[in-house]
C-alpha positions as CSV (number, residue, x, y, z in Angstrom):
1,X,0.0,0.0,0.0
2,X,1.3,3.5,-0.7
3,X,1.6,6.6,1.8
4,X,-1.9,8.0,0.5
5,X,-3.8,5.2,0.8
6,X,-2.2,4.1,4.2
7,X,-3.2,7.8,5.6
8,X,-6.0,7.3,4.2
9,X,-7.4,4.2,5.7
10,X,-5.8,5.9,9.2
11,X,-8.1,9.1,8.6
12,X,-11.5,7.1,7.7
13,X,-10.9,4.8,10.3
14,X,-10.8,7.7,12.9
15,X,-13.7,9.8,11.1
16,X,-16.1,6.4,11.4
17,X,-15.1,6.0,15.2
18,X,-16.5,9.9,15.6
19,X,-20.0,10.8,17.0
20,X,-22.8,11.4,14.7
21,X,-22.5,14.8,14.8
22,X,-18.9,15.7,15.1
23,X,-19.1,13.7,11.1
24,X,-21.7,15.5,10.0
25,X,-19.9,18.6,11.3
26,X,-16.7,17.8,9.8
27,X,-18.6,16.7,6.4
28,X,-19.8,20.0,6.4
29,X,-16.5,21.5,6.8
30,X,-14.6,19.4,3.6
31,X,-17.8,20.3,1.4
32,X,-17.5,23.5,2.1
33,X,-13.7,23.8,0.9
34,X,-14.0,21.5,-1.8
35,X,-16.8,23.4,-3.7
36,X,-14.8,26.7,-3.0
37,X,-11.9,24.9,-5.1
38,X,-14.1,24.0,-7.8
39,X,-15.1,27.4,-7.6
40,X,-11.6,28.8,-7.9
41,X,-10.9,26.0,-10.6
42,X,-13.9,27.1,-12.6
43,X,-12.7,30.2,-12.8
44,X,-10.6,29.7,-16.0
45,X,-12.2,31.1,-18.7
46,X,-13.1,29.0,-21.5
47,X,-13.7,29.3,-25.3
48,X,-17.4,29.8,-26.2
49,X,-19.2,27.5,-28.2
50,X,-20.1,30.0,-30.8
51,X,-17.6,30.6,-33.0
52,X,-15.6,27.4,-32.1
53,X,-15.8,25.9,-35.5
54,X,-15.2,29.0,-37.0
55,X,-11.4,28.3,-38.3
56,X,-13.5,25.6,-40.3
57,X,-14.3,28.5,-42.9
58,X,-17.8,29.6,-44.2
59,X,-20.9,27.1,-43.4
60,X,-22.2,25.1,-46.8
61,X,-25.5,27.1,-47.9
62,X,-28.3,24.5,-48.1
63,X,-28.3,24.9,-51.9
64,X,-25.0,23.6,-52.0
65,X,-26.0,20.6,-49.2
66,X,-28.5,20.1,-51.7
67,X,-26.5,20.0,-54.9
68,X,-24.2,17.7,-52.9
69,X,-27.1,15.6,-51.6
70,X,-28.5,15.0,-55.2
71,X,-24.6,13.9,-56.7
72,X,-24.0,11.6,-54.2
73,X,-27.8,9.8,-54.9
74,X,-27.8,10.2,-58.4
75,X,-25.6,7.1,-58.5
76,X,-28.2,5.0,-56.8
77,X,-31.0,3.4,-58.4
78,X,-34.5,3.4,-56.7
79,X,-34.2,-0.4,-55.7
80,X,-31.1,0.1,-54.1
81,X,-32.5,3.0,-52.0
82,X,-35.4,1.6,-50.8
């Protein structure tokens, strides 16, 4: 077993022997720090979703996904469509 997980086991095994509410208290406590760090760590800012694709170059019009809709179909015949 390493360090962590020996500490660990140590700390859990103390928490469990606590009263009720001494756990609940100390529960209480950690929650509270943790969700400030995930706070803090959401913090960063991030790239919107609009405009994310937008190095991909102008969107296709829907004449041309049309157009490109028909010459990929117009190599099918109808019993091998449906």
């Amino acid at each position: 077993m390493t360090d962590d997980v020996l500490e660990f086991n140590e700390i859990l095994e103390r928490v469990t022997s606590m009263p009720v509410q001494t756990r609940v208290r100390l529960v209480e406590r950690v929650l509270a720090t943790v969700t400030e760090e995930l706070m803090e760590l959401n913090k960063t800012p991030r790239q919107s979703a609009y405009g994310a694709l937008a190095h991909l170059g102008k969107a296709p019009t829907s004449e041309e996904i049309d157009q490109v809709r028909r010459e990929m179909m117009g190599n099918f015949t109808h019993e091998e469509i449906g």
